[in-house]
N, C-alpha and C positions, 0 to 999 in steps of 0.2 A: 207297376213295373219296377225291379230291383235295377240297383246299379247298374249291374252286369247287363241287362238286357237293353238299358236306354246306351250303355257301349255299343251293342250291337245295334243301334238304330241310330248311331252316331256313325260310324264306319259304314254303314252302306248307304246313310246320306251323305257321306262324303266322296262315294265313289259316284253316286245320282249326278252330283250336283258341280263335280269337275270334269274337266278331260285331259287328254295327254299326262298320261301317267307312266311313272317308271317305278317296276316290282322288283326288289331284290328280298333275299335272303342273307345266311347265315354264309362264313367262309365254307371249302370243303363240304357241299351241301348233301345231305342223306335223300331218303326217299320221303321223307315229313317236311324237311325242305322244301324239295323239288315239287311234289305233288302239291302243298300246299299254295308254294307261286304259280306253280298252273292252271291250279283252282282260282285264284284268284284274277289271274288274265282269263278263263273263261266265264268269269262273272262279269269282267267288264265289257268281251264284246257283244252278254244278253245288253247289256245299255248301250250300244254301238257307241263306243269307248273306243279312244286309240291307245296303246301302252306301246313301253319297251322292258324288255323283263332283261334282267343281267346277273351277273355272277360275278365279282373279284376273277375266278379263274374256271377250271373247265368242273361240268359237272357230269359224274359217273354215266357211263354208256349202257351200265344195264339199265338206267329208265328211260331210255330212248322207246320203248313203247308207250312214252306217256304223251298224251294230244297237247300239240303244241312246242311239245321239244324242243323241234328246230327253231322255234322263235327264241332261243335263251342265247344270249350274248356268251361268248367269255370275252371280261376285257383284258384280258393279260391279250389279247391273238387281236380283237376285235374292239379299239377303243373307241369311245363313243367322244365328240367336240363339239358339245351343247350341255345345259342345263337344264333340271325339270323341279317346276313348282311343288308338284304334287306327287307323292311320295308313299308304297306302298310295302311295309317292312315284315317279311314274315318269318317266324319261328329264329329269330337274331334274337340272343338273350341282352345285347346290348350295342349300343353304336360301334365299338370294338370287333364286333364277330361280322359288321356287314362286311367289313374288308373295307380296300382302297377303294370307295364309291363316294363319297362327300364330296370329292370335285364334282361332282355330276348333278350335287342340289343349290339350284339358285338363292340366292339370298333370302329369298322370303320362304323358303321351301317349308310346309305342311308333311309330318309324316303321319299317316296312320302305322301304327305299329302292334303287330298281331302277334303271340305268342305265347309260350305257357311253362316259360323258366322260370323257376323260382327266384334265378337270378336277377331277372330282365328291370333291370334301371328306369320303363318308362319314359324313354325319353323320343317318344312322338309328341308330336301334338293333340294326336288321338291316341289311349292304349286299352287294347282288347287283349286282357290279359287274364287268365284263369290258370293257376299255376296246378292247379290239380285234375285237368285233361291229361289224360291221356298222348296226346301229340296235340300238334296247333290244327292238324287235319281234322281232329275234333272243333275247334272253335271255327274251322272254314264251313263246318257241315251247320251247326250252328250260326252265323253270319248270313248263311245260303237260307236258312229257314226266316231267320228274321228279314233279311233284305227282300222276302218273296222272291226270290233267281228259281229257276225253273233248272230241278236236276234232270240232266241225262245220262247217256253213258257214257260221254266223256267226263264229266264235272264227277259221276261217280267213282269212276276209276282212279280219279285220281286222290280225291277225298279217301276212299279204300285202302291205294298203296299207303298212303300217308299212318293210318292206324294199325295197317301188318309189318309196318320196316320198325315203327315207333313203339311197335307192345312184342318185338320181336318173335314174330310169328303168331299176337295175340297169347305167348308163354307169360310175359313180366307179369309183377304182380300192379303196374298200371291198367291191366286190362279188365276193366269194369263192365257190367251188367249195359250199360249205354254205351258204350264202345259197340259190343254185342251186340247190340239193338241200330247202330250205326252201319254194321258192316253188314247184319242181315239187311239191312232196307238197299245197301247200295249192290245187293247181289240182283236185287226185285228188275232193276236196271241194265242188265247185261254184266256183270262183272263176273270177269272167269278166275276164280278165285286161284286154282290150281296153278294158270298159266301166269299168273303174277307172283305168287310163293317162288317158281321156279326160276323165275327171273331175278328177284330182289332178295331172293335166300337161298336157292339152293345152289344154281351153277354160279362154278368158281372155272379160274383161267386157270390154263397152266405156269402162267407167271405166279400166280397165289400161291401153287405148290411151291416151286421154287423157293419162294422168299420166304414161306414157310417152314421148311427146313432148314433155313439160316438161322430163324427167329428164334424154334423149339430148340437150337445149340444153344443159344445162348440163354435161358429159361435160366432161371436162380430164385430160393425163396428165401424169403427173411422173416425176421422176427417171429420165430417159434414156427415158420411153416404159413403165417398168417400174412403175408405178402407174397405174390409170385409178380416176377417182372420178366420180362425178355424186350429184346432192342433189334431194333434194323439200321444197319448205318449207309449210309450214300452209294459206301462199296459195296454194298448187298446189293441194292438197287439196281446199280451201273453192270455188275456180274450177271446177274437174272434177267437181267430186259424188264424189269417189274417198273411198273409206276406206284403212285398211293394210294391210286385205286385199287389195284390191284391187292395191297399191304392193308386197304382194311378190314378189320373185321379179328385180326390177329389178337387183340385184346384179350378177349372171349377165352381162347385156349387156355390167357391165364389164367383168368377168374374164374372158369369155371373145374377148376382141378379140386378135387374133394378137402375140404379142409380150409382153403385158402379162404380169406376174407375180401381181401382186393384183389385186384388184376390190374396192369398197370402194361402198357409197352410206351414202347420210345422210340420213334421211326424219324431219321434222320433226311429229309426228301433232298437238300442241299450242304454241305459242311456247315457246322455252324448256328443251326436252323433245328430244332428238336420238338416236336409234335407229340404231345404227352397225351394217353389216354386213360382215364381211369374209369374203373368198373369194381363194384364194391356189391354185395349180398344181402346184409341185414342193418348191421347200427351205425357205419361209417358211413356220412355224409362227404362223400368226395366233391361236391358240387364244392362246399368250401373250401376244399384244399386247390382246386382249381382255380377260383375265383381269386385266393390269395395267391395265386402265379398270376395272376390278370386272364384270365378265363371264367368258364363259368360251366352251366350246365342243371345237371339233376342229380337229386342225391345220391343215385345208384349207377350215373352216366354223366362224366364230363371231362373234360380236355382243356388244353390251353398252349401255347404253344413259349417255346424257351431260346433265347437268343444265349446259345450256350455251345460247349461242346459235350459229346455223349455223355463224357465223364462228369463232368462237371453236372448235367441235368441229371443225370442219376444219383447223384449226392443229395440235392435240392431236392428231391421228391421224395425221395428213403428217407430222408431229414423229417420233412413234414408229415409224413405217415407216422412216424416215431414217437412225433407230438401224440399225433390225434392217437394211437394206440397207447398212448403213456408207457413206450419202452427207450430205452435208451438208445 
């Protein structure tokens, strides 16, 4: 048995062998997030397990078809006035990304910590970490196979969306031959492959319009055509009715403009408050340039967020691209 697999027979004897558990995530949580904590609370009520699953803040309403939803806390609405020993961290690349949730672990507190950033610090007590999956919904599916947990159509669906929002749309070039092989067995289960693409990719609000047209004003490229950026500021937000849910996913437009190497937005959710996103193609490692704002990520996907004003974070991040491109 390698490393990696006595991980995985460490982390499902630690869900065996406690109880009363609290599952959080990453801030701003995607569908590899979200899926993967609900994969992971329905692993624990096969061992009739109690948990509480939470979020820093609210998580996106298009995966409200995923089982168990309603059991996800926001504690911004929804705070919670106790402590938990035992501690289940998924797809967080670092204690940084769980959010405001450390009040919440007891002094002796145990984290198993699941995930497959390159970034990811390590810092459970337990770490299930394989930085070359595909999404961490890969190493739940994995987990689910070493722990013996009995898949069904719940646990598969959500293990699924976790590998369609993560390999975006199964397009990126993390989508491997075992991913493949992942998503055909959890279809054998009931998974409506179509009716989940169209929830977690295709339909957009009409706030998204909205704030989309704001965003593509403000589009600007730099260095040779090899950076494109556009920004959203508060006033866009507060004008449109948009949230940042609604505002994600705007990235994308930039990067993927022909030519462009990165893509970059900057969506402002509060004055003050700047939410960087980058997305890069081939040889720029953006993970690092985020990691050195204190973020983190993948090399071709990562973020961070900026206690700045628009201008100012625009400097800052054009600055560091400049580096890593070696232009001035």
């Amino acid at each position: 048995m390698n490393d990696y697999q006595s991980r995985l027979q460490e982390a499902a004897a630690f869900m065996r062998e406690h109880d009363d558990f609290l599952i959080i995530s990453h801030v701003n949580p995607d569908g590899d997030t979200t899926g993967s904590a609900l994969a992971a609370a329905l692993m624990l009520e096969q061992l009739g397990k109690s948990y509480v699953i939470v979020n820093e803040g609210e998580t996106p309403g298009k995966f409200g078809f995923l089982p168990r939803f309603h059991k996800l806390y926001n504690l911004a609405e929804s705070p919670i006035e106790r402590t938990f020993t035992h501690v289940i961290a998924v797809d967080a690349a670092d204690s940084k990304r769980m959010g405001d949730v450390t009040h919440l672990f007891a002094n002796d507190v145990q984290i198993l910590n699941i995930d497959h950033h390159p970034t990811n610090d390590e810092f459970g007590r337990f770490n299930v970490i394989r930085t070359d999956a595909a999404a961490t919904a890969e190493i739940m599916y994995e987990l689910m196979v070493a722990g013996k947990f009995t898949c069904n159509a719940e646990l598969a669906t959500c293990i699924y969306t976790g590998l369609l929002t993560d390999t975006g749309g199964f397009r990126y070039s993390n989508t491997s031959s075992f991913v493949m092989q992942i998503a055909a067995e959890m279809l054998q289960y009931g998974v409506k492959p179509g009716d989940i693409a169209e929830q977690c990719l295709e339909e957009i609000t009409w706030e998204h319009v909205q704030i989309l047209r704001h965003a593509l004003q403000s589009l600007q490229l730099s260095f040779d055509n090899r950076v494109a950026l556009l920004k959203v500021h508060a006033s866009d937000l507060e004008e449109t009715g948009a949230s940042m849910e609604d505002a994600g996913g705007l990235v994308n437009y930039a990067r993927n403009m022909k030519g462009v190497e990165v893509g970059v937005s900057l969506c402002e959710p509060v004055p003050g408050v700047i939410k960087v996103s980058l997305r890069s193609r081939q040889d720029i490692d953006v993970s690092q340039i985020a990691k050195s704002l204190g973020g983190g990520g993948h090399a071709k996907a990562a973020g961070c967020t900026l206690q700045s004003s628009m201008e100012e974070a625009e400097k800052i991040v054009l600055a560091k691209l400049g580096e890593v491109l070696g232009v001035d």
